[in-house]
C-alpha positions as CSV (number, residue, x, y, z in Angstrom):
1,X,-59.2,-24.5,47.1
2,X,-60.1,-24.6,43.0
3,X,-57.1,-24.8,41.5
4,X,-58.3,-23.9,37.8
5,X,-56.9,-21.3,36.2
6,X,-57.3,-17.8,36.5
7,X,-58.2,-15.2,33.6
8,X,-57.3,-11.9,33.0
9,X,-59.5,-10.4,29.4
10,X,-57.9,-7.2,28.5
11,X,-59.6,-5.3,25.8
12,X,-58.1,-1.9,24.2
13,X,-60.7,0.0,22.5
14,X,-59.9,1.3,18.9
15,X,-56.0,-0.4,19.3
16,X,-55.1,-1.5,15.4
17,X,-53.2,-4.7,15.1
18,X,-50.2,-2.4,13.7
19,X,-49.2,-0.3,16.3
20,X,-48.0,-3.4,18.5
21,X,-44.8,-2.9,18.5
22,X,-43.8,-6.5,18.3
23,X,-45.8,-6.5,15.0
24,X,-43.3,-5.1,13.7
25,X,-44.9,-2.4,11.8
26,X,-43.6,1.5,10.8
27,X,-46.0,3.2,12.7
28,X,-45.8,0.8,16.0
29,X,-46.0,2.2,19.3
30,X,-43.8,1.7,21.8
31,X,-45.5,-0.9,24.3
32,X,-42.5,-2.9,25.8
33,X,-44.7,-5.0,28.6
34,X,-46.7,-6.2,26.2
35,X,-44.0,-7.1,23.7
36,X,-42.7,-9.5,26.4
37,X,-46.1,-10.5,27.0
38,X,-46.4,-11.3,23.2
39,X,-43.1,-13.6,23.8
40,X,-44.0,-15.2,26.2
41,X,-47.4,-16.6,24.5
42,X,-49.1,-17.1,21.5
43,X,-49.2,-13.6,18.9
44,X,-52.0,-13.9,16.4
45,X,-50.6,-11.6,13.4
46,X,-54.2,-12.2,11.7
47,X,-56.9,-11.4,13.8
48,X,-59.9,-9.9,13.4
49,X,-62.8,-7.8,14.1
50,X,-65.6,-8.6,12.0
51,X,-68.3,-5.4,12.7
52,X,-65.5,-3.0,13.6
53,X,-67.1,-0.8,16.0
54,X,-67.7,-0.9,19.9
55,X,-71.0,-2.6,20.2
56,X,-71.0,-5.1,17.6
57,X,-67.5,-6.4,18.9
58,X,-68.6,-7.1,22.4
59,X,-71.5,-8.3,21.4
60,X,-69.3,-11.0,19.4
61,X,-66.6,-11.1,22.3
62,X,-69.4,-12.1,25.2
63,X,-71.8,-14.1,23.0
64,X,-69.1,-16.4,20.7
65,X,-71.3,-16.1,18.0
66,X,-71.5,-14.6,14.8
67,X,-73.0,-11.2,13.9
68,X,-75.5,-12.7,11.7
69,X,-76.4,-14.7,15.0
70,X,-76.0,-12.6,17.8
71,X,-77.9,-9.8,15.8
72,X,-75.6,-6.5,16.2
73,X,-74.5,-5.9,12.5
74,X,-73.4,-2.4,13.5
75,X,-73.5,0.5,15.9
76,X,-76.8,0.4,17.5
77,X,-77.1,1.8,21.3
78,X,-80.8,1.4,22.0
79,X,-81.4,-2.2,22.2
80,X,-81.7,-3.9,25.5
81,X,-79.2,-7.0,25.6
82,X,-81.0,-10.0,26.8
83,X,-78.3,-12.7,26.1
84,X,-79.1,-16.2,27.8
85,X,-75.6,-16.9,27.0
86,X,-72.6,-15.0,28.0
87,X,-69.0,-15.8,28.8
88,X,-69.4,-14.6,32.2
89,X,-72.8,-16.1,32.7
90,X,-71.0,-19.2,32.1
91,X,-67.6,-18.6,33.7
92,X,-70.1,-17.4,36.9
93,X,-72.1,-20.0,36.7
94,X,-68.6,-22.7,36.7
95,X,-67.3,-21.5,40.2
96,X,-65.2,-18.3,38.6
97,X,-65.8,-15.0,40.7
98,X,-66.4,-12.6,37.3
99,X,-65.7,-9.0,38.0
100,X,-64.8,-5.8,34.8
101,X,-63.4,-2.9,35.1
102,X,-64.0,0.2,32.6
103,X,-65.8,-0.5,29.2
104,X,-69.0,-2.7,28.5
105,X,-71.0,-0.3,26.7
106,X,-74.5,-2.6,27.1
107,X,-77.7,-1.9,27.3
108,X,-79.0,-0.6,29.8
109,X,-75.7,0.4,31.0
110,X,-75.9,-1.1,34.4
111,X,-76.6,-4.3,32.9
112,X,-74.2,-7.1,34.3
113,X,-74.7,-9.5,31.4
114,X,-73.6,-12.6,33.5
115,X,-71.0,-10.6,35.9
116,X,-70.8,-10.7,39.8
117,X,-70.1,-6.7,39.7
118,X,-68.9,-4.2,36.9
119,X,-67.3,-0.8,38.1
120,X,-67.6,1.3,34.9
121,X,-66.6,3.4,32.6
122,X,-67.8,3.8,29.0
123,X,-66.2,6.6,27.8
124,X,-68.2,10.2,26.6
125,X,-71.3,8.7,25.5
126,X,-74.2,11.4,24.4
127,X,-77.1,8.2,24.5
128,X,-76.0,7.7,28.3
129,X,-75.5,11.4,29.4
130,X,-79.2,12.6,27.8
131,X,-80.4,9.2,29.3
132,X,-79.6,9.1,33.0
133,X,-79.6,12.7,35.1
134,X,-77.1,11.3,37.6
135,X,-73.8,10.8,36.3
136,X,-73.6,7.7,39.0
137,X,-76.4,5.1,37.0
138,X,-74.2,5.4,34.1
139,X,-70.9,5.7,35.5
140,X,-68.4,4.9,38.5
141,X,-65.4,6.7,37.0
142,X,-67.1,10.7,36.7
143,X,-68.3,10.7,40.3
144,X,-64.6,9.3,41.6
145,X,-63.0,12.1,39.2
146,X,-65.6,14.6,40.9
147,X,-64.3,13.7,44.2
148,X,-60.4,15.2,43.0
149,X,-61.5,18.1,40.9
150,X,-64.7,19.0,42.5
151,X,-68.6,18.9,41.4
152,X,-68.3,20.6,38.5
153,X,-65.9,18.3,36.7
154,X,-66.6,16.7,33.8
155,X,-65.2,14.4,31.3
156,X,-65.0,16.5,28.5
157,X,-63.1,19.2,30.3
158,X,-60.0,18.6,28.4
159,X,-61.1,19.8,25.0
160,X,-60.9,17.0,22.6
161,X,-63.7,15.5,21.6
162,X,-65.1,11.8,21.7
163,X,-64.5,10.8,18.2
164,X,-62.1,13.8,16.9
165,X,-58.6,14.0,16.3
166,X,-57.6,17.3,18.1
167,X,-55.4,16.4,20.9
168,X,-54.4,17.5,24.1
169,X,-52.3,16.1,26.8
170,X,-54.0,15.4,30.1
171,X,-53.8,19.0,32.5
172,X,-54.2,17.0,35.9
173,X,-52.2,14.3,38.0
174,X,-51.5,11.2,35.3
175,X,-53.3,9.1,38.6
176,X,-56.5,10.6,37.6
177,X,-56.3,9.6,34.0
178,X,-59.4,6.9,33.0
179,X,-56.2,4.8,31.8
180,X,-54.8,4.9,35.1
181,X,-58.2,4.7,37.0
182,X,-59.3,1.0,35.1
183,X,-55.8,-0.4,36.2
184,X,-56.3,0.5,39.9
185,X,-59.5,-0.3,40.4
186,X,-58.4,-3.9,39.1
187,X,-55.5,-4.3,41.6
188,X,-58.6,-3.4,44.0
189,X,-60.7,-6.3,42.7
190,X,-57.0,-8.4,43.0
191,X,-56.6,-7.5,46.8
192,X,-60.5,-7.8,47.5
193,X,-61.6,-11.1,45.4
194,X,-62.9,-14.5,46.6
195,X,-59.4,-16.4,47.7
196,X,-61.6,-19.8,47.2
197,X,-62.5,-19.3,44.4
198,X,-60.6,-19.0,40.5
199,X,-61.2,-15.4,38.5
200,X,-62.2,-13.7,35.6
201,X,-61.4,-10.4,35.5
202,X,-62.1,-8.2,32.2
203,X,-60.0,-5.1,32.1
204,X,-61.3,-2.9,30.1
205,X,-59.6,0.8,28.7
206,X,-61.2,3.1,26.7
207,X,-58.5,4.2,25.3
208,X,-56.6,5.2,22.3
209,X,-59.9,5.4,21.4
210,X,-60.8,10.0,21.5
211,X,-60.4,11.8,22.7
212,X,-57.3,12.2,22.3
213,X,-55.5,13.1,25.5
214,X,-52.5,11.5,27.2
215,X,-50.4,12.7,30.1
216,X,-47.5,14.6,29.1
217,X,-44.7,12.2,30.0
218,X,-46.4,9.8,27.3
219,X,-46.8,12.3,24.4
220,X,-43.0,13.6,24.8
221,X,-41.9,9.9,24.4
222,X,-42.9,10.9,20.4
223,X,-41.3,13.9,20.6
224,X,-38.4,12.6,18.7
225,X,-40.0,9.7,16.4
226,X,-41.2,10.1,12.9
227,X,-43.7,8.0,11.4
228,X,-44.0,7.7,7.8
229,X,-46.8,9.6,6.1
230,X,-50.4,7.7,6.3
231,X,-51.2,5.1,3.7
232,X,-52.5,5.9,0.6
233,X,-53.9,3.3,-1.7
234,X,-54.2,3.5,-5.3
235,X,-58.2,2.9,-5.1
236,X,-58.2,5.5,-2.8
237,X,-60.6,8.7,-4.5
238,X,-62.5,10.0,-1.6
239,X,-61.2,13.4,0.7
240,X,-60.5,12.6,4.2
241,X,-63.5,13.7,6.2
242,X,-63.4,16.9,8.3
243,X,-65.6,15.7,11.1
244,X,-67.7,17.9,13.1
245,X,-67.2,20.9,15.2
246,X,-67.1,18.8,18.1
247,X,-64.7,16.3,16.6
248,X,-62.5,18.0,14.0
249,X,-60.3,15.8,12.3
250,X,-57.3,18.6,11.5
251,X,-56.0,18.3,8.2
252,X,-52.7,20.5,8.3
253,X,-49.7,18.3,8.3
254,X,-48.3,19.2,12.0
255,X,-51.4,19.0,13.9
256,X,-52.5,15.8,11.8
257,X,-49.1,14.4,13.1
258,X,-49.8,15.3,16.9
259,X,-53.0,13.4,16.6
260,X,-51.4,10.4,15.6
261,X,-48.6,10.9,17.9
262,X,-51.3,11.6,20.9
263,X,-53.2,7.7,19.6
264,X,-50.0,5.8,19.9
265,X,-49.1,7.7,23.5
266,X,-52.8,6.5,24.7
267,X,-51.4,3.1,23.8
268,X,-47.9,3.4,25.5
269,X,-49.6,4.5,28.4
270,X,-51.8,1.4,28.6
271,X,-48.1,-0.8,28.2
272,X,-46.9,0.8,30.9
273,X,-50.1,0.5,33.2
274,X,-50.9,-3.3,32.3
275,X,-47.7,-3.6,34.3
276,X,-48.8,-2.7,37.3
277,X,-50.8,-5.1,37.1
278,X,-49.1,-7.6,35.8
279,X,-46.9,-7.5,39.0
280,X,-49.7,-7.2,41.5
281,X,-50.4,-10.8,39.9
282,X,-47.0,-12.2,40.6
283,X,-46.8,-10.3,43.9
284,X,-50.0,-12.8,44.7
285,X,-48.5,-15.5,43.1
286,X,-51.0,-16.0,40.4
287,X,-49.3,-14.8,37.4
288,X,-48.0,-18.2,36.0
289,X,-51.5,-19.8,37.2
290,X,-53.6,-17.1,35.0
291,X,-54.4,-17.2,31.4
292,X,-53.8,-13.7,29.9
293,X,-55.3,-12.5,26.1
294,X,-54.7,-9.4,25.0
295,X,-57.5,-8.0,22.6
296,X,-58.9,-5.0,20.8
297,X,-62.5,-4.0,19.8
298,X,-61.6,-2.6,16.7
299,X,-59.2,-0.5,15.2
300,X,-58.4,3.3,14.1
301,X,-57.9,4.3,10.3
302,X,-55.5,7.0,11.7
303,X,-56.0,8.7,8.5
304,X,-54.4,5.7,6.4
305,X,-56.2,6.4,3.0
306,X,-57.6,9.3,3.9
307,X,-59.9,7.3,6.9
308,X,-60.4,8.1,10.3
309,X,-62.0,6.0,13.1
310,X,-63.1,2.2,11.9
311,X,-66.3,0.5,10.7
312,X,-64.5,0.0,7.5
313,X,-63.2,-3.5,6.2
314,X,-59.3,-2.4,5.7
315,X,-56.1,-3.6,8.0
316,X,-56.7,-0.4,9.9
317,X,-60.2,-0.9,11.3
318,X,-60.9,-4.7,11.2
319,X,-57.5,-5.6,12.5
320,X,-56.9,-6.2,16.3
321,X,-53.9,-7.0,18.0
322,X,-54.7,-10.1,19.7
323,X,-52.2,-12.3,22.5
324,X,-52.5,-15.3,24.3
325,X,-50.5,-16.3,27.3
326,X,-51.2,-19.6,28.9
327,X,-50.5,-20.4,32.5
328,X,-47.8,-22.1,33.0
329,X,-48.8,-26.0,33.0
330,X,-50.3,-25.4,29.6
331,X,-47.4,-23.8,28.0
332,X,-44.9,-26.4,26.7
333,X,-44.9,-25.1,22.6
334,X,-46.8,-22.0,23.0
335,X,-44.0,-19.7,23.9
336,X,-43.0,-17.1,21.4
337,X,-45.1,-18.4,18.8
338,X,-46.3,-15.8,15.8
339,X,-49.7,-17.5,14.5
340,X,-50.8,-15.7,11.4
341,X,-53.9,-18.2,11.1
342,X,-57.2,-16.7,10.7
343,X,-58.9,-15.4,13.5
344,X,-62.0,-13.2,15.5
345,X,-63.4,-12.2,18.4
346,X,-65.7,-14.5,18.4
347,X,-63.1,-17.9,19.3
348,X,-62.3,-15.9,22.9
349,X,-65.6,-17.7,24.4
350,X,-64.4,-21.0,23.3
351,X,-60.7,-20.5,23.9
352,X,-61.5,-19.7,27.3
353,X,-63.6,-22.7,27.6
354,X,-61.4,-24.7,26.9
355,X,-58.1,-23.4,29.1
356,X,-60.9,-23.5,32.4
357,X,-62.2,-26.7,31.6
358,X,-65.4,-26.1,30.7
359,X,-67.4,-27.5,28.2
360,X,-68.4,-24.8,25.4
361,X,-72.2,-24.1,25.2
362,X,-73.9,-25.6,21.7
363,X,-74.6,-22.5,20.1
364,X,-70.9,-20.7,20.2
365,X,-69.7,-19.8,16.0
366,X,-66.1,-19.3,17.7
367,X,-63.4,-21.8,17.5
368,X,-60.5,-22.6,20.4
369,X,-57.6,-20.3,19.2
370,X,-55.8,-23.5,20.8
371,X,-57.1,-26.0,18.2
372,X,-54.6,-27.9,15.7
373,X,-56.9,-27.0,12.6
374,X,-58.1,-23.9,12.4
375,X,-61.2,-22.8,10.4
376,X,-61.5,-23.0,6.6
377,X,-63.9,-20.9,5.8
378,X,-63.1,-16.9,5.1
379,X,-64.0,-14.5,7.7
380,X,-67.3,-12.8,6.5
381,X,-67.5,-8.5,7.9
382,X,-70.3,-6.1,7.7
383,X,-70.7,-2.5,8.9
384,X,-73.8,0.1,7.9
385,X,-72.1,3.0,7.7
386,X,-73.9,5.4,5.1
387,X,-71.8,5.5,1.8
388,X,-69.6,3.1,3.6
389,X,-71.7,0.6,3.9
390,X,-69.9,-2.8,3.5
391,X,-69.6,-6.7,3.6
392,X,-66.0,-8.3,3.0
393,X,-64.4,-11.9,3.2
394,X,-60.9,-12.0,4.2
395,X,-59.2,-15.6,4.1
396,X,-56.0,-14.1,5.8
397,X,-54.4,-14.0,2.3
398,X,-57.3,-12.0,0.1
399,X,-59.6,-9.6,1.3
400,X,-62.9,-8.5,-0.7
401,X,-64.9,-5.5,-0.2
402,X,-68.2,-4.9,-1.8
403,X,-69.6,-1.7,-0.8
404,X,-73.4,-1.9,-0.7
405,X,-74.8,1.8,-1.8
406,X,-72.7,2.1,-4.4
407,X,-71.4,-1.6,-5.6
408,X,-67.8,-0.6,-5.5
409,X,-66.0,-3.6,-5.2
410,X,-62.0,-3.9,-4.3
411,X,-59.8,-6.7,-4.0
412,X,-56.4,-7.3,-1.9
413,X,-53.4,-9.8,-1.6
414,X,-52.5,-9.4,2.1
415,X,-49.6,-11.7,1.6
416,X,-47.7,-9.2,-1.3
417,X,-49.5,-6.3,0.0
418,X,-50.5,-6.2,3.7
419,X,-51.4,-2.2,4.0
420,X,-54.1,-2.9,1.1
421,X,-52.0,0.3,-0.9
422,X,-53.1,-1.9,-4.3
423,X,-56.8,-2.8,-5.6
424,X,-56.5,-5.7,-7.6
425,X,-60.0,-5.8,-8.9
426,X,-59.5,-5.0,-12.7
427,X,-56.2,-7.2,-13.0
428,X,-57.8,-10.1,-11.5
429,X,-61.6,-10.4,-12.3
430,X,-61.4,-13.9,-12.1
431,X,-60.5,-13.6,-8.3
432,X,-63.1,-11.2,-7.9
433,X,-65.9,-12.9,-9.5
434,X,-64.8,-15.9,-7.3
435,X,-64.9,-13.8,-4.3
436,X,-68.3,-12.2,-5.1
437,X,-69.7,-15.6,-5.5
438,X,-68.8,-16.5,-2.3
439,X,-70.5,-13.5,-0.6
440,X,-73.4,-13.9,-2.8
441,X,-73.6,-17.2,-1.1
442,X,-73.4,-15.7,2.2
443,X,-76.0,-12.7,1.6
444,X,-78.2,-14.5,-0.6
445,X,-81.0,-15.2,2.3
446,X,-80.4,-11.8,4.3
447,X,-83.7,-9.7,5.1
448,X,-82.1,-6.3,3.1
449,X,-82.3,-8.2,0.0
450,X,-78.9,-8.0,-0.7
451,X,-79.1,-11.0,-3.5
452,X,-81.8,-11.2,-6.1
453,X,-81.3,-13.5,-8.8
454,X,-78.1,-14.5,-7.8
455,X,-76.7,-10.8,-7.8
456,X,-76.0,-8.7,-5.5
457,X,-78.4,-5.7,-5.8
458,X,-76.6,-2.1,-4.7
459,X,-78.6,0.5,-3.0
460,X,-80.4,-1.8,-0.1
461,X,-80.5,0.0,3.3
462,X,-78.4,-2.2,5.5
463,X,-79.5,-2.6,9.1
464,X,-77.1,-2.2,12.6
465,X,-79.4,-4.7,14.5
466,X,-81.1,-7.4,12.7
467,X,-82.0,-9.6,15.8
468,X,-83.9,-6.9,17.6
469,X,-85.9,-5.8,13.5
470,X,-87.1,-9.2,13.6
471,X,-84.8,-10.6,11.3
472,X,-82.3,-13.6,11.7
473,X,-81.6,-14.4,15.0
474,X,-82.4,-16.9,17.8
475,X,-79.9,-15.9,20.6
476,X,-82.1,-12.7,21.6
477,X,-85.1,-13.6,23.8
């Protein structure tokens, strides 16, 4: 019998750092299960997401690498991955019997990327529905739902839309929620697994991200709590955005409330369904012989400075909630710890690495979370995102934001000022030119052109996918 750890990878989409409720925060959500979970591991209060939007985060989470390196700079669905590397190619390839459960959101859809199996489900995606004509090559969760309500059924028969912010609360049995269909189907992989041999299991819920639709009993848990109005910085100049007609983003006060209220019951709902698993793992005795982490993609604006949705550099977005619990033997001084050192998706690969035993592959940017001395060097983001556009270094104390089309540039004390209400640009230009000279340095060899004669030139289209243009990366073949 292998007697190496176990792992259990669960990833939120579109949780923000702040609505942990052990975080502390005024707009936390109520997620007890993982609270404890939280105390009974390692809570890192500083972690990030450093191309804030599905695919570039995964790409990060299951390469280790950088996004300069693993070539996903931003949302780009129509290249094929074709990763040598992956962190379950390698746990796969160690002994580990690698199975997820709901999200991947690869391409082609189907693609394993280094898993034994993946039973999926991505979410509403228009690129997958126009793609495949059988809901079946693209999904494992539709056809199951199909089976309940009947052939007709689809996933966007609640109303809300993929990316809006009208909400709903789930019409059918709370079993048949996609939040409650990823946690079964993971006991099922529990009961069903190789006995012989250690696990990885990815667990994988696609929400809070939209829509926007928990079961009842979850929304009326908010019924009584009042959050404090969204953020609003003093840089902030823009109108919040009114979406599209299939993803509104309602505006009026009380339905702008339910939205948020409808987000942070997605979440609770997740708390309480991570518990179900968490006892079928001590009900087969491996909960104190599994490593647990606790991760999101990205985050959600939730209309903090008049922003919805992520690929922005701000708290919001680029901040994920991110928890460590170590099996048992590997505990002694990790227990209850808050670790606001810097830290990003990509040091899962390693961190994993390292708890299993296994020796990290070469190429990996990512650093053990379990290391004494952490990195030095400032986390470097990027997202194309039209007049968004961005690039931002964030040491865990400052943050800088240089927006490419328009060379808006803002500046943040994270330490005095954690919900980035104050732009510190014109009080502080000599912090701001330092900062700029560091990203200068980082840019000044990017294909865009971002940096000509040692200044960073505004106006240069930005690309989602450098690897797959031809431009900067070696991890592709």
């Amino acid at each position: 019998m292998d007697s190496r750890p176990n792992v259990v990878m669960i990833v939120i989409d579109q949780m923000r750092r702040s609505a942990l409720g052990v975080n502390g925060h005024a707009c936390a959500a109520h997620t007890p299960h993982l609270d404890q979970l939280a105390r009974e591991g390692v809570n890192f209060t500083r972690a990030y997401s450093a191309c804030p939007s599905c695919i570039a985060a995964r790409a990060t989470m299951w390469t280790g690498m950088e996004h300069i390196n693993h070539g996903f700079t931003g949302y780009d669905s129509r290249p094929e991955w074709h990763y040598p590397v992956t962190l379950p190619g390698v746990l796969a390839n160690s002994g580990y019997h690698t199975q997820c459960v709901g999200k991947m959101h690869v391409e082609p859809a189907r693609n394993l990327i280094g898993f034994h199996h993946v039973v999926l489900h991505d979410g509403f995606l228009h690129d997958k529905r126009r793609q495949y004509r059988n809901a079946a090559d693209y999904d494992d969760y539709l056809p199951w739902l199909r089976e309940r309500l009947g052939p007709a059924a689809d996933i966007c028969d609640v109303g809300p839309g993929c990316n809006g912010y009208a909400s709903r609360c789930w019409p059918w049995d709370e079993r048949w929620h996609p939040t409650s269909w990823v946690t079964s189907e993971s006991i099922n992989f529990l009961r069903r697994r190789d006995p012989t041999k250690p696990f990885f299991l990815k667990v994988s819920y696609h929400r809070p991200h939209s829509p926007l639709d928990p079961p009842q009993t979850y929304f009326d848990m908010y019924a009584d709590v009042d959050f404090p109005e969204p953020l609003r910085g003093d840089w902030v100049e823009h109108e919040l955005p009114h979406g599209q007609a299939e993803n509104p983003v309602p505006t009026d006060r009380p339905f702008r409330e339910r939205a948020r209220k409808a987000y942070h019951a997605l979440i609770s709902q997740i708390d309480y369904e991570l518990n179900r698993l968490f006892i079928e793992l001590s009900d087969r005795n491996v909960w104190d012989e599994t490593l647990i982490m606790v991760v999101a993609d990205h985050g959600d604006m939730l209309y903090d400075h008049n922003l919805v949705r992520k690929s922005v550099p701000f708290e919001g977005s680029s901040g994920v909630p991110l928890i460590v619990r170590l099996p048992k033997s590997m505990r002694q001084g990790r227990v209850g710890v808050t670790d606001a050192r810097l830290a990003e998706l990509r040091d899962l690969f390693p961190t994993v690495c390292e708890v299993c035993g296994i020796t990290p592959p070469a190429q990996l940017d990512g650093q053990s979370l379990l290391a004494a001395t952490r990195r030095q060097e400032p986390i470097h983001g990027e997202h194309p995102n039209a007049e968004w556009s961005n690039h931002w270094l964030c040491d865990g104390h400052e943050k800088y934001c240089w927006f490419s089309q328009n060379g808006r540039e803002l500046l943040f004390n994270l330490d005095d000022d954690p919900d980035e209400c104050h732009d510190l640009s014109k009080e502080q230009p000599a912090r701001l030119a330092e900062w700029r000279r560091r990203l200068i340095a980082k840019l000044s060899d990017r294909a865009e052109g971002y940096v000509a004669n040692g200044e960073l030139q505004t106006g240069r289209r930005p690309m989602s996918s450098q690897a797959w243009a031809g431009a900067g990366n070696n991890a592709a073949q």
